[in-house]
C-alpha positions as CSV (number, residue, x, y, z in Angstrom):
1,X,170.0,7.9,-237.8
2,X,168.4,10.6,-235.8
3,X,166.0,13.1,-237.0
4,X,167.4,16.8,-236.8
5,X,164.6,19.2,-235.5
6,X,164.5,22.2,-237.5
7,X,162.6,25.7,-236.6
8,X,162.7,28.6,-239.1
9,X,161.7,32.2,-237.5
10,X,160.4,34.7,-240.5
11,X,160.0,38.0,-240.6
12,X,159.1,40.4,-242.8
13,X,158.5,44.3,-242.9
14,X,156.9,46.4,-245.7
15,X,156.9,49.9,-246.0
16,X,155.0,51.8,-248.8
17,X,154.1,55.5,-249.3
18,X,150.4,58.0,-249.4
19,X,148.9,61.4,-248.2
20,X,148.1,63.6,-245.2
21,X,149.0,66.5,-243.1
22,X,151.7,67.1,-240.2
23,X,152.8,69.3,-237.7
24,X,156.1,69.0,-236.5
25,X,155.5,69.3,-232.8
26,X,153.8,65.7,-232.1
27,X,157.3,64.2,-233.6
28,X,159.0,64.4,-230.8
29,X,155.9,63.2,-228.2
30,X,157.2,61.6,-225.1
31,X,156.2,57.6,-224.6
32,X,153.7,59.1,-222.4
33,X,151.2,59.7,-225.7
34,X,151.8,55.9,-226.2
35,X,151.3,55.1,-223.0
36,X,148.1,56.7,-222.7
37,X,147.0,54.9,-226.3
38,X,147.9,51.5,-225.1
39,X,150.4,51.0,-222.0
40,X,153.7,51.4,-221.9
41,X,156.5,50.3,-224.7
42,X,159.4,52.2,-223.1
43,X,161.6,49.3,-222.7
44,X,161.3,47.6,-225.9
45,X,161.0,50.5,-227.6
46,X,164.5,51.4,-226.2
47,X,165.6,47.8,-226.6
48,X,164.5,47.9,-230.5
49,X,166.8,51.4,-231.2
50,X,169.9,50.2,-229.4
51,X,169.9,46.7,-231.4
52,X,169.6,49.0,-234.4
53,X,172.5,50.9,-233.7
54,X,174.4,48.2,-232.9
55,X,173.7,46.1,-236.1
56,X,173.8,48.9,-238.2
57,X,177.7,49.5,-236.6
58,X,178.3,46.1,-237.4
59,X,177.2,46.0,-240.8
60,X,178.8,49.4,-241.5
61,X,182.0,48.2,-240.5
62,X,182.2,45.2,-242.7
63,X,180.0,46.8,-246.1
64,X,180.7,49.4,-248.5
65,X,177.8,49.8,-250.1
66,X,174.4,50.2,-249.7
67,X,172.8,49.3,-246.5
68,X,169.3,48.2,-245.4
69,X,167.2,46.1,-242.9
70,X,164.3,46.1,-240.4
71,X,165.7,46.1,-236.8
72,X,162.0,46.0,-235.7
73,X,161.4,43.1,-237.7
74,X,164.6,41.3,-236.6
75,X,163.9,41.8,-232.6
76,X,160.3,41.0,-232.8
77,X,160.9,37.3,-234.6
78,X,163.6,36.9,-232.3
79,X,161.6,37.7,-229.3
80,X,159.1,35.2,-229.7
81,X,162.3,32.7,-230.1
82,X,163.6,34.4,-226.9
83,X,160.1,33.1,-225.5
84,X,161.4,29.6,-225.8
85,X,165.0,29.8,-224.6
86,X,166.5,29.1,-221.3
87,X,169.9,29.3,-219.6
88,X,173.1,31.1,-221.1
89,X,171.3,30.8,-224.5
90,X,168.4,32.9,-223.3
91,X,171.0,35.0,-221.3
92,X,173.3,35.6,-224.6
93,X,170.3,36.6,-226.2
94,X,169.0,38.7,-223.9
95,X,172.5,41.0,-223.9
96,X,172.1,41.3,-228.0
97,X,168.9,42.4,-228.1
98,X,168.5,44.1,-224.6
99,X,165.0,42.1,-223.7
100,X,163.8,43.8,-220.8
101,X,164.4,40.9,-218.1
102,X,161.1,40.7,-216.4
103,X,159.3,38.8,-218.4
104,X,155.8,40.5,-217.5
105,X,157.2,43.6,-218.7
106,X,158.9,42.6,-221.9
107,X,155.2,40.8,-222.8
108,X,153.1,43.5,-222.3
109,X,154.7,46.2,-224.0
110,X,155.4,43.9,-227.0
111,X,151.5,43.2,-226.5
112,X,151.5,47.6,-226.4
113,X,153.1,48.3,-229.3
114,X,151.6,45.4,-231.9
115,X,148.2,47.5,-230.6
116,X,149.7,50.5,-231.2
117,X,150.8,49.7,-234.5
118,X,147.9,48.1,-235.6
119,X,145.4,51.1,-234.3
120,X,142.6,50.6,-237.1
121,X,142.3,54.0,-238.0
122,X,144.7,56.5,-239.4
123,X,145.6,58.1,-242.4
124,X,148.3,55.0,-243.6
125,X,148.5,51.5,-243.4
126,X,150.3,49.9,-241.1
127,X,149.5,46.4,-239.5
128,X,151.6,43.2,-237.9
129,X,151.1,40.0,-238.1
130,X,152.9,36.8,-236.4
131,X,152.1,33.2,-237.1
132,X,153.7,29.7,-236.2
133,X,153.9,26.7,-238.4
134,X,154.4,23.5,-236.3
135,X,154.8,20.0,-236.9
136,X,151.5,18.2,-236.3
137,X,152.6,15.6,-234.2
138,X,155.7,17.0,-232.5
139,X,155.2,17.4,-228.2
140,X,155.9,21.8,-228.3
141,X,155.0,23.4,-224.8
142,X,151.4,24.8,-224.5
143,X,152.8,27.5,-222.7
144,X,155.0,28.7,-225.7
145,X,152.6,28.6,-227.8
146,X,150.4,30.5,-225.7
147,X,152.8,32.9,-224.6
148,X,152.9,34.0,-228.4
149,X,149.7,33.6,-228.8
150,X,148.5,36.2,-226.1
151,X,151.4,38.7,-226.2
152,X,152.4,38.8,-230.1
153,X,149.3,37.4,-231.5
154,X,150.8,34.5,-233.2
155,X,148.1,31.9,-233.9
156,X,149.3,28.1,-234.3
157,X,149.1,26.4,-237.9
158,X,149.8,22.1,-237.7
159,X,151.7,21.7,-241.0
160,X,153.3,18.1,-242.0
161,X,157.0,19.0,-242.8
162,X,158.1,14.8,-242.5
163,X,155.8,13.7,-245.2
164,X,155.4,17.3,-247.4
165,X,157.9,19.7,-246.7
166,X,157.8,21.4,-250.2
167,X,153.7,21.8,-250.0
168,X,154.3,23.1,-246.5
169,X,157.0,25.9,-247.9
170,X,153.8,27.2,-250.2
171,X,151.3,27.2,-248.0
172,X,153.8,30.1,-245.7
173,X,154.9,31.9,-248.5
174,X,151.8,32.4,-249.8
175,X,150.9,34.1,-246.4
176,X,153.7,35.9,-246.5
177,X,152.7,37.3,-249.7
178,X,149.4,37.9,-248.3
179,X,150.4,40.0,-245.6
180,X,152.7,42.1,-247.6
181,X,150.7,43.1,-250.5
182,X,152.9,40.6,-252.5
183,X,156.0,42.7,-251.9
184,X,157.7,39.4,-250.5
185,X,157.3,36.1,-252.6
186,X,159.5,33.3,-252.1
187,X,160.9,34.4,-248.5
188,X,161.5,30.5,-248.1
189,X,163.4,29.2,-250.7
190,X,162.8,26.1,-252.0
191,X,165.4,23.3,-249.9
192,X,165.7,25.2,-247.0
193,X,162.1,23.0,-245.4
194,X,163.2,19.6,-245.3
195,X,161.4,16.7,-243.4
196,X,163.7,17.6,-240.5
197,X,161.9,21.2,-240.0
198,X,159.9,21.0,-236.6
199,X,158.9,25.3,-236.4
200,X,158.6,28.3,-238.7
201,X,157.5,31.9,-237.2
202,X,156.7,34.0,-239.2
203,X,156.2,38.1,-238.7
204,X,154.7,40.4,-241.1
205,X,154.6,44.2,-240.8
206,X,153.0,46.5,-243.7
207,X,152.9,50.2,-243.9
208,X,151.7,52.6,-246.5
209,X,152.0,56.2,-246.2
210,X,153.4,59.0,-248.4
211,X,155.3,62.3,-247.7
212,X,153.4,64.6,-246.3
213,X,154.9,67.2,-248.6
214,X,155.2,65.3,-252.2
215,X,158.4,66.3,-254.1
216,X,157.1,67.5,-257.6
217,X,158.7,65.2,-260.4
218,X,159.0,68.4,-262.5
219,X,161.5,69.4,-260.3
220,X,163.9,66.1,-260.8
221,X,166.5,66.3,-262.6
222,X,170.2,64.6,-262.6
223,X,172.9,66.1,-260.5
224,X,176.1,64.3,-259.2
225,X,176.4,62.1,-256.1
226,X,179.7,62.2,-254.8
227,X,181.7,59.5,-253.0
228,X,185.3,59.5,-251.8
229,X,186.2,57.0,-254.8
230,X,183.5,58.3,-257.6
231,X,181.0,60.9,-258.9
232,X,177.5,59.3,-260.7
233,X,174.5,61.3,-261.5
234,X,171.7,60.7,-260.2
235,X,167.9,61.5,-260.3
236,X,167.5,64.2,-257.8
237,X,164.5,65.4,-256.0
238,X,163.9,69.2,-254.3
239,X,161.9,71.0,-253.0
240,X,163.2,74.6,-251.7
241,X,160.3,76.6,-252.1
242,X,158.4,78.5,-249.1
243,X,156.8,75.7,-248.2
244,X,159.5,73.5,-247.6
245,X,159.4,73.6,-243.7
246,X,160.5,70.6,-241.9
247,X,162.4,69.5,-238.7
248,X,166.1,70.1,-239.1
249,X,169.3,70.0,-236.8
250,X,173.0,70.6,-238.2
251,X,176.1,70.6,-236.1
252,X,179.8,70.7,-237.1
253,X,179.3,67.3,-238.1
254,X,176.1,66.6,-239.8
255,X,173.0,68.0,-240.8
256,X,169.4,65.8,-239.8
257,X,166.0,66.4,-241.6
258,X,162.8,64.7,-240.9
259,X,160.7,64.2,-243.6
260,X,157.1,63.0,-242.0
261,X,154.6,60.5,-243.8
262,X,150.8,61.0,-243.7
263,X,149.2,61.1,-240.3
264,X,151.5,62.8,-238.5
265,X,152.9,59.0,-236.8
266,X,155.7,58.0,-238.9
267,X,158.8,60.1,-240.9
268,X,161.9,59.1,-242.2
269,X,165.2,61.1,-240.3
270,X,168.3,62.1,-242.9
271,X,171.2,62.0,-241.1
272,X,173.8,63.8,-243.5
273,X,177.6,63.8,-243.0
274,X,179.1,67.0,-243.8
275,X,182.0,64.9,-245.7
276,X,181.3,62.8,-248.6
277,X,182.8,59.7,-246.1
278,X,180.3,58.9,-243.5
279,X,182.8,56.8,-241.9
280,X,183.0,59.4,-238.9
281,X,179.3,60.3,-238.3
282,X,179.2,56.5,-238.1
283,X,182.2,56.2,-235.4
284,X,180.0,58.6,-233.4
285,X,176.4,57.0,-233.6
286,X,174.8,55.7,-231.0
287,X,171.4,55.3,-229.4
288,X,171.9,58.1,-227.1
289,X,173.9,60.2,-229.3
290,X,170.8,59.8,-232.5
291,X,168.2,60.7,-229.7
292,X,170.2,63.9,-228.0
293,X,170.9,65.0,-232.0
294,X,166.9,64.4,-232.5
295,X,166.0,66.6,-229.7
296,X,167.9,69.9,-231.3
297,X,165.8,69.6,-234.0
298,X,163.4,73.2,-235.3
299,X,161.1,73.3,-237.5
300,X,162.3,75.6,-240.1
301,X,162.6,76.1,-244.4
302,X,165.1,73.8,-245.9
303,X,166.3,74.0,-249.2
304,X,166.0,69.8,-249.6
305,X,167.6,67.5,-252.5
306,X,167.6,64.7,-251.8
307,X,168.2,61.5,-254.5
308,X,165.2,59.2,-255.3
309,X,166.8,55.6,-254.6
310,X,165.9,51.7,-255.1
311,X,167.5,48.8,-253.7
312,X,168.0,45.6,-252.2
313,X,170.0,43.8,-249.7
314,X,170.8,40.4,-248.2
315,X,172.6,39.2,-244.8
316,X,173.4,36.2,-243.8
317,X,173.2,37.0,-240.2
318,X,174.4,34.1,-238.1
319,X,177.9,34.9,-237.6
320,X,176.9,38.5,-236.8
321,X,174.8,37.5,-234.5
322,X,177.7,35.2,-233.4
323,X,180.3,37.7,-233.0
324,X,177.7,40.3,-231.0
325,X,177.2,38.1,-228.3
326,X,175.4,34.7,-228.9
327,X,177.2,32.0,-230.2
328,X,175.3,29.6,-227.9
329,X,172.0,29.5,-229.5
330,X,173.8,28.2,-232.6
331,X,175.9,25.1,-230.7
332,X,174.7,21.9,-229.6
333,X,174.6,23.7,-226.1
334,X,171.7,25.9,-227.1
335,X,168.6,25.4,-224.8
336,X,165.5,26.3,-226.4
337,X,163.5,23.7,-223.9
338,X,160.9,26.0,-223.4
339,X,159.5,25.2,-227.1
340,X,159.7,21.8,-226.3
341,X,160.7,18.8,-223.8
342,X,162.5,15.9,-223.5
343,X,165.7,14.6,-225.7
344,X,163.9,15.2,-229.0
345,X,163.1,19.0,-228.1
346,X,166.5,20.0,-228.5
347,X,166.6,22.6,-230.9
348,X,169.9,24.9,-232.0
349,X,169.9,27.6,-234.3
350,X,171.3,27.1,-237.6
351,X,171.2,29.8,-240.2
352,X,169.9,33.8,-240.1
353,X,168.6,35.4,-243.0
354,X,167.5,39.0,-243.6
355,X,166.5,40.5,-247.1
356,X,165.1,43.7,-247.6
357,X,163.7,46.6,-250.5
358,X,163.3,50.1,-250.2
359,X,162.2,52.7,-252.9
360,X,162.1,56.3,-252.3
361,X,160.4,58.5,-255.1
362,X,158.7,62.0,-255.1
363,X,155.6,60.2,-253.6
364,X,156.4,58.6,-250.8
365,X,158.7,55.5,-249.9
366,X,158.2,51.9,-250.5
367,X,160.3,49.0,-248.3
368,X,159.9,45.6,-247.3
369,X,162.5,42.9,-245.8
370,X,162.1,39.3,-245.0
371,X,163.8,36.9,-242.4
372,X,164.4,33.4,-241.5
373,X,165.8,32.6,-238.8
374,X,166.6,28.2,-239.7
375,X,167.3,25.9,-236.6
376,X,168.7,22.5,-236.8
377,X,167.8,19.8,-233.9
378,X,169.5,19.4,-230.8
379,X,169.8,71.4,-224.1
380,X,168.8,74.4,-225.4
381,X,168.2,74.9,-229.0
382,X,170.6,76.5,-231.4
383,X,169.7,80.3,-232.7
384,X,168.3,80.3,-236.1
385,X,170.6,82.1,-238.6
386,X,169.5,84.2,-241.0
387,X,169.9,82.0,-244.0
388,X,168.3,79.3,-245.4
389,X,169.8,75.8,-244.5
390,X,170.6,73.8,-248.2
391,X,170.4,70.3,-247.0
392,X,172.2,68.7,-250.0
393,X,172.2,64.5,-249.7
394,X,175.0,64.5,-252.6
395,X,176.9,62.0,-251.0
396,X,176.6,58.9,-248.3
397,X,174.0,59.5,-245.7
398,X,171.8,57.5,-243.3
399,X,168.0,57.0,-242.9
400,X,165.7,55.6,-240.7
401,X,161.9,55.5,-240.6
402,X,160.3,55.6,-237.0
403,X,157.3,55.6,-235.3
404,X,157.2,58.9,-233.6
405,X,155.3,58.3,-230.5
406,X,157.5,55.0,-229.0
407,X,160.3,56.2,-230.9
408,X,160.9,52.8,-232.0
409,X,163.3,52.5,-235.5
410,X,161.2,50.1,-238.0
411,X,163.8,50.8,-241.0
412,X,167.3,51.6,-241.0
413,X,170.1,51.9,-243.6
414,X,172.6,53.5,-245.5
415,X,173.0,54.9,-249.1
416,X,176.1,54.6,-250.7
417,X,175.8,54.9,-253.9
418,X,171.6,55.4,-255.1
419,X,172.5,54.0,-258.7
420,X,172.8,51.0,-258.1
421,X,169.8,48.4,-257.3
């Protein structure tokens, strides 16, 4: 009986929250400021955002409640898988996550950004981290490996899966754990290593920041969060004194607020429907439509409320994945040769599997998410009016948390209903 070949892609991003100062004018820097930090990431940076809009559509059209996940986290695993594929499975891919084709290009600004994330000063934490986990004795390409090694930094662990697959599931997760401040423990769960796994990549992200401008607890009190089917109260935060100055757009649709984290490189956007149903505002999004909303935005005082929230989500993602555009990678007809060679390198994708945590409080916000990835063998700006803006998230809205100079979306989601966890 043959041997299936399985690889397993992980990923994981944390997000947790601390202190510093902002002004709202280096929010909106051009990729230029990046650029000049480390080299361009224009192109994955735009590749990143449009995947996130177009995962976030899908999963809005087929859940209710809350939503959550890491579209940076997603694409990066899943480029360093792209790294091995070839044909109509590399093409499929490609079209999903919109990899800039030249290869050169798409490299170096991954290379880019993992700098420019992991720049070792600032006033939060924030580092990546990629590794593989490979069958000792299994022939994988030397250029793979050291295509990942060079451009995403993913050093090469020999692991026996054939004769120890269980020991080989502890010795990952116990990186993982590592790497996210023990926000993600058993990201591989037991029976999913078998003596058939060949690969598992793993990516790690962590950040720790707070608001810039703390909500006071004092101020927290229970008010009613309204859906179209139900009204639960809530634990709300506010802050509407004079010092509650922060980006803000509204239109006859929706209001947007930026909230920044500590060092001035990383906030999390609001984007409020102005009906309890956010079924419309999502109709509308896009990548082009969130940036032209984004670039409206003033900085001006907001009367904010805004509902502290905690909770956790998991997608199977393979038939998504699937049903966007790449069905080929998970047939017998997927071509991942350049991993390996030969008859025994065929290698298909199997199972996709994203989990992820967020916590927003009056200090800051906490987040992580974890995938595996398991592969079986073969204009002008608006006059300001007179009166304060209340910006009021008492029913559905959506977030995201970015890194302001690339622009690049590391969180996204959706909150439905904030009592629940």
């Amino acid at each position: 009986m043959k041997h299936r070949n399985i690889f397993i892609i992980g990923l994981l991003f944390v997000a947790i929250g601390a202190i510093g100062l902002y002004s709202a004018r280096n929010w909106f820097k051009s990729t230029d400021v990046a650029r000049q930090k480390t080299g361009s990431v224009a192109s994955v940076a735009v590749a990143n955002n449009t995947f996130a809009i177009d995962y976030y559509s899908k999963l809005a059209g087929q859940e209710s409640g809350n939503i959550f996940f890491s579209p940076f986290s997603i694409s990066s695993a899943l480029a360093m898988t792209y790294e091995g594929a070839r044909g109509q499975t590399a093409e499929e891919m490609s079209r999903v996550f919109h990899f800039p084709e030249d290869a050169k290009v798409r490299r170096n600004e991954y290379a880019n950004l993992f700098s420019l994330l992991n720049k070792p000063e600032s006033e939060y934490k924030l580092s990546v981290a990629n590794a593989l986990w490979v069958q000792n004795d299994y022939p994988f390409s030397s250029d793979f490996f050291n295509n990942v090694e060079e451009y995403y930094g993913g050093k090469v662990t020999n692991l026996d899966f054939v004769k120890n697959p269980e020991k080989s599931r502890v010795t990952i997760n116990t990186w993982v754990e590592g790497k996210t401040n023990n926000k993600i423990r058993d990201l591989i769960s037991d029976g999913v290593l078998t003596s058939d796994t060949r690969l598992v990549i793993t990516n790690a992200i962590y950040f720790k920041g707070s608001w810039v401008k703390e909500f006071d607890p004092k101020l927290t009190k229970d008010m009613a969060f309204k859906t179209s089917r139900k009204r639960t109260d809530v634990p709300m935060m506010q802050k509407t004194d004079k010092s509650a100055i922060f980006n803000y757009f509204e239109n006859n649709s929706l209001q947007i607020l930026e909230l920044p984290y500590s060092g001035e490189d990383l906030s999390m956007v609001i984007l409020l429907p102005k009906k309890d149903d956010p079924t419309t505002l999502e109709r509308m999004l896009s990548a082009e439509e969130l940036s032209s909303w984004q670039k409206e935005v003033e900085n001006r005082q907001v009367e904010v409320y805004l509902p502290r929230f905690k909770f956790e989500t998991k997608y199977m993602m393979a038939n998504d994945l699937k049903e966007m555009g790449m069905p080929t990678a998970f047939t017998n007809m997927a071509d991942f040769s350049g991993m390996v060679s030969g008859e025994q390198g065929r290698l298909k994708i199997d199972a996709v599997i994203h989990q992820a945590f967020v916590d927003v409080n009056e200090e800051g916000t906490e987040a992580a998410a974890a995938t595996a990835v398991v592969g079986v063998g073969y204009s002008s700006k608006p006059l300001i009016p007179p009166k304060i803006p209340v910006f009021k998230a008492d029913h559905p809205f959506i977030f995201l948390i970015r890194e302001n100079s690339t622009g690049s979306i590391l969180f996204m989601g959706r909150v439905s209903d904030p009592s629940v966890e």
